[in-house]
C-alpha positions as CSV (number, residue, x, y, z in Angstrom):
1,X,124.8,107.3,24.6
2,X,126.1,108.7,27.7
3,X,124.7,106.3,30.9
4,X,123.6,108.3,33.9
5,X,125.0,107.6,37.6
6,X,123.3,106.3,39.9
7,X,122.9,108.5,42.6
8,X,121.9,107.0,46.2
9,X,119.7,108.4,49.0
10,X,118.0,107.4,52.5
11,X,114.5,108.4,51.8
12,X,113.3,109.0,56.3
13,X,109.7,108.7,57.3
14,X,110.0,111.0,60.3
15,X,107.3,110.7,63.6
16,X,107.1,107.1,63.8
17,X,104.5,106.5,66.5
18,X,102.6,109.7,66.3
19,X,99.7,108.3,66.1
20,X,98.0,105.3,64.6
21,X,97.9,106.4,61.1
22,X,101.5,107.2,61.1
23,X,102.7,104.6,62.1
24,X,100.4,102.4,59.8
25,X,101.2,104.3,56.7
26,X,105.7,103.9,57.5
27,X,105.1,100.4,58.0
28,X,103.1,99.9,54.8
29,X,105.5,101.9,52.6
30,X,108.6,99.8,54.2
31,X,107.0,96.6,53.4
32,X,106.5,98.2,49.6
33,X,110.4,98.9,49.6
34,X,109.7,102.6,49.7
35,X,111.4,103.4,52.4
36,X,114.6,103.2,54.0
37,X,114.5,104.7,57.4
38,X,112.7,105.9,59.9
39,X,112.7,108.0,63.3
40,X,111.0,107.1,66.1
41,X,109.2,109.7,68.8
42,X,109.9,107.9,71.8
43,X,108.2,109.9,73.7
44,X,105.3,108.8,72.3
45,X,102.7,106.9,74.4
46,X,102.3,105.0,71.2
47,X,105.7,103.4,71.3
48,X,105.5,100.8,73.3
49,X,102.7,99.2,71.1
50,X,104.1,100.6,68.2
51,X,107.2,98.8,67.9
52,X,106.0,95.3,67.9
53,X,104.7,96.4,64.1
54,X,108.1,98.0,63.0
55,X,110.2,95.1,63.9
56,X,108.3,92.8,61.5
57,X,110.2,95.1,58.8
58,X,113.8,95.4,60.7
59,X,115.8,94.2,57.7
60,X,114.1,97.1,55.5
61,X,114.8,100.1,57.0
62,X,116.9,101.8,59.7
63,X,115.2,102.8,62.5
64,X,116.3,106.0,64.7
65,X,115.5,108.5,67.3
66,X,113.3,111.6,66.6
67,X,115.0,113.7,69.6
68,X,111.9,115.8,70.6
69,X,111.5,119.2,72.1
70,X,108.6,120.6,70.4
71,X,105.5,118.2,70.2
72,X,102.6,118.2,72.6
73,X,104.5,115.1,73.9
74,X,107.4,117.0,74.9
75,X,105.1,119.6,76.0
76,X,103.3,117.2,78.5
77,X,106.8,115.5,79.4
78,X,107.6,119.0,80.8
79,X,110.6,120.1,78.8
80,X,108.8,121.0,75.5
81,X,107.4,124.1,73.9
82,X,106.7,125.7,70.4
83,X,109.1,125.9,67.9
84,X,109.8,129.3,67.9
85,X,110.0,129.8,71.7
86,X,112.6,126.7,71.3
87,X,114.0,128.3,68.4
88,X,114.6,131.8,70.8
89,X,115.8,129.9,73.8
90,X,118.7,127.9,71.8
91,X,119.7,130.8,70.0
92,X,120.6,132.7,73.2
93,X,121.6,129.5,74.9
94,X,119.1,129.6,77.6
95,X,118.5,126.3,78.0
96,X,121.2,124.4,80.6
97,X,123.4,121.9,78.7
98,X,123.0,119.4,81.4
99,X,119.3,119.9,81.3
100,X,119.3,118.5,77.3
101,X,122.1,116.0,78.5
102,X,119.4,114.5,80.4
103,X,116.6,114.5,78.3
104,X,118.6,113.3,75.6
105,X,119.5,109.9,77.8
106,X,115.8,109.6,78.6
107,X,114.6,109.7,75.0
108,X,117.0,107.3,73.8
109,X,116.2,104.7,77.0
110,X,113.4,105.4,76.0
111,X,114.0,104.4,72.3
112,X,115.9,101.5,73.5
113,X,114.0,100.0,76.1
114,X,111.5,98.6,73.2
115,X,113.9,98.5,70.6
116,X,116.9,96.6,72.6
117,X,119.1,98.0,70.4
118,X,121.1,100.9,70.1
119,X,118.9,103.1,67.5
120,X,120.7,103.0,63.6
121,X,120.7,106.9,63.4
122,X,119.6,109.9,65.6
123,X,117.8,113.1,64.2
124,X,115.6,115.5,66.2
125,X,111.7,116.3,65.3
126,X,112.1,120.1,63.6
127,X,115.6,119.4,63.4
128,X,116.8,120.4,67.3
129,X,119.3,118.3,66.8
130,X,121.6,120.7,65.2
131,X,120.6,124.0,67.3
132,X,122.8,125.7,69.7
133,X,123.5,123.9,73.0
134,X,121.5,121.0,72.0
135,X,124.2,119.7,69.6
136,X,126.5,120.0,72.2
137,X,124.8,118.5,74.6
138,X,123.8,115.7,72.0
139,X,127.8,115.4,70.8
140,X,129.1,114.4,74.5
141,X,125.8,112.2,74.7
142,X,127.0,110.1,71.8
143,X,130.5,110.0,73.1
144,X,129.6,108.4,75.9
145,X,127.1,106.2,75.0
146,X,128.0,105.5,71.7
147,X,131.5,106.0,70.9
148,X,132.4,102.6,71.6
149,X,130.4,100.5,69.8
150,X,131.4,99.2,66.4
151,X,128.7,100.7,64.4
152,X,127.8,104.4,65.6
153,X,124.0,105.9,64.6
154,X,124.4,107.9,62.0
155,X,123.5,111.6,62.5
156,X,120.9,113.6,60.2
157,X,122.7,117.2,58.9
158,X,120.0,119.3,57.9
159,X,122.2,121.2,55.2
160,X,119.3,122.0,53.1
161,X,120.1,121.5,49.7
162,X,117.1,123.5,48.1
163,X,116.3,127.2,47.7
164,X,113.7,128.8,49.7
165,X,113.4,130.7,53.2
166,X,112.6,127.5,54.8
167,X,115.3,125.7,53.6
168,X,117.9,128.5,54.2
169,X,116.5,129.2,58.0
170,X,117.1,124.7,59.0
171,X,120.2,124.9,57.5
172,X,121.2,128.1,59.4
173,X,120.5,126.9,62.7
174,X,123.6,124.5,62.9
175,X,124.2,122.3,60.4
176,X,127.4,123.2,59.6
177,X,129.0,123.4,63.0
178,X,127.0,120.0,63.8
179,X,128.8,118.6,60.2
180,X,132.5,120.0,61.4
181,X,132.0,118.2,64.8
182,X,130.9,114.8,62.9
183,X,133.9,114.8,60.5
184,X,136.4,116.2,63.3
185,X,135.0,112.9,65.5
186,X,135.0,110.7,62.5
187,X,131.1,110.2,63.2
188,X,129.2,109.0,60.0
189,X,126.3,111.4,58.9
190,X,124.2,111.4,56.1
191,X,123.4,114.5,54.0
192,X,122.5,117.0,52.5
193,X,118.9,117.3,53.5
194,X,116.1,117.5,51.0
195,X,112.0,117.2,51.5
196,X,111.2,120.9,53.2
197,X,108.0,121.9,51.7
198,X,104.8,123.8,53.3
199,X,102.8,120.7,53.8
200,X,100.6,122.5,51.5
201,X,99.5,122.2,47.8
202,X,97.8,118.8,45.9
203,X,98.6,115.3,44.9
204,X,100.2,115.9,42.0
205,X,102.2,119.3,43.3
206,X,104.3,116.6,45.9
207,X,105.2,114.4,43.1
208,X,106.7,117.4,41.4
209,X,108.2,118.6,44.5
210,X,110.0,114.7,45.0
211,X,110.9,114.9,41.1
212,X,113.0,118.3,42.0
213,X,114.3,117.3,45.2
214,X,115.5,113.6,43.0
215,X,116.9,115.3,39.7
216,X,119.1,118.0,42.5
217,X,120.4,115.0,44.5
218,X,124.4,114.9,44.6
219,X,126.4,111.6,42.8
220,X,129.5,111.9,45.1
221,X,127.4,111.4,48.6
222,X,124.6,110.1,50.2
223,X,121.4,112.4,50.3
224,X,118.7,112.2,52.3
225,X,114.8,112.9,52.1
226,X,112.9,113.5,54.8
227,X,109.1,112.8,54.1
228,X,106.0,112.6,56.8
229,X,103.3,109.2,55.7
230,X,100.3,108.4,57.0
231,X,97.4,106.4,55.8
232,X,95.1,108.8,56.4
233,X,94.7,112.0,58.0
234,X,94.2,111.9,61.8
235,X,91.9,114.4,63.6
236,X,94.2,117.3,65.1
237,X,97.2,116.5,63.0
238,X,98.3,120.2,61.5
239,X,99.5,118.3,58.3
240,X,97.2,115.5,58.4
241,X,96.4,116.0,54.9
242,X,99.7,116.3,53.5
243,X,101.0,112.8,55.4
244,X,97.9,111.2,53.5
245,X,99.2,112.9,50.1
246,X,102.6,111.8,50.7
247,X,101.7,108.4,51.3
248,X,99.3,108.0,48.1
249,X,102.2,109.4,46.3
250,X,105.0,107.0,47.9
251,X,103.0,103.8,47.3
252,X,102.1,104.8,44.0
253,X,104.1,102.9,40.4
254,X,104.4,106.6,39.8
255,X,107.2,107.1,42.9
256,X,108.7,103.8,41.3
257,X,109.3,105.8,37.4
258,X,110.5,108.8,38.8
259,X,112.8,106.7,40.8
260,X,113.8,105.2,37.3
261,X,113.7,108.2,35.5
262,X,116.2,110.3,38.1
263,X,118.4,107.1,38.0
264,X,117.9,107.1,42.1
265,X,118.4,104.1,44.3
266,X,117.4,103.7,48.0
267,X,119.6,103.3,50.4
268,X,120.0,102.8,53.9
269,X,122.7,105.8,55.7
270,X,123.5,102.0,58.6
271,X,124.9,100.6,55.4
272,X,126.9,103.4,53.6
273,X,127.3,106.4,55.9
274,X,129.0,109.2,54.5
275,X,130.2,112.3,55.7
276,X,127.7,115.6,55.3
């Protein structure tokens, strides 16, 4: 009987610090094991109170930065706006590379000044990590405040590795220039991405969507999911209901068989980067 390989992936509860519920339900799940990373929104007024609660699971999880342009946060900091206007702006290259330089630097002091430590991996919230100018401006960030420490964070490409219009437009808006800059830098990354969905759909609809997006994973690199938890849906929250789904799902001995079943182990990207 032929065995099956193992294949590995970094399963990423994105918004850390949110809101209450958010931050409740990553916590929960990384104290079940069901998790093995996290990004932080620093921005976040949250964050400050926040992190005394993440650091009582350190040694489960990696914990990054969720680089932020697009959240009412943002918005209220004074550099954010919608996606799409952010989307249009990048695209044309509107937006002054020393202008994201600098918001950059504040969102990971930011990060840091709770965390004391530099962050275990850097992705952005609606993946504006990887658009035009801001990877740019996010590659000589690293390189000078990263590139000499032993163990650089690990940067999220969001090579989509699933069909759909969704899918096809993240990956589109610079993952692969961001991936040749990583491997011509020798800076670890962790992909392909998986996890785009519509937020929309039942229960039982995400758990077939996590049993595609595990079955598809590669064997010869490290994969990542992205997923959004919360305990429960809080008021305002555009996909408050979905982040409860998720997190029923992720806690449930259901998650742990199709786990089994896929022959999938967690991993954290801090202790086996690969390149994306």
């Amino acid at each position: 009987m032929t065995q099956l390989q193992t294949k590995d992936v970094v399963l990423c509860a994105d918004d850390y610090a949110l809101n209450a519920p958010v931050s409740q339900g990553i916590v929960a799940l990384a104290r079940l094991g069901r998790l093995t990373a996290t990004s932080v929104m620093s921005l976040s007024p949250r964050w400050a109170e926040d992190a005394a609660a993440l650091r009582d699971v350190r040694d489960r999880l990696d914990v990054g930065v969720h680089l932020d342009w697009t959240s009412q946060f943002a918005v209220e900091a004074g550099h954010g706006n919608g996606l799409g206007v952010v989307m249009a702006r990048a695209a044309l290259r509107l937006y002054p590379p020393k202008n994201i330089e600098g918001e950059i630097e504040r969102q990971l002091d930011a990060f840091e000044a709770q965390w004391h430590t530099v962050p275990d991996h850097i992705d952005g919230h609606q993946h504006i990590q990887q658009f035009a100018v801001f990877r740019d401006a996010l590659a000589e960030v690293l390189m000078r405040r990263y590139g000499h420490v032993a163990q650089r964070p690990w940067l999220r490409v969001s090579q989509v590795a699933q069909p759909g219009l969704k899918a096809k437009v993240i990956s589109a808006m610079g993952a692969h220039v961001l991936s040749q800059w990583s491997q011509t830098h020798a800076w670890p990354t962790v992909g392909p991405l998986l996890g785009a969905y519509g937020f929309d759909g039942s229960l039982d609809d995400y758990a077939v969507h996590m049993q595609g997006w595990l079955a598809s994973l590669p064997t010869d690199k490290v994969a990542l999911i992205m997923c959004h938890p919360a305990v429960s849906a809080q008021a305002g929250d555009a996909i408050g209901m979905a982040r409860k789904r998720e997190f029923a799902y992720l806690a449930s001995h259901d998650f742990l068989q199709h786990l089994q079943v896929a022959n999938v182990r967690l991993v954290r990207g801090r202790m086996k980067p690969t390149d994306a």
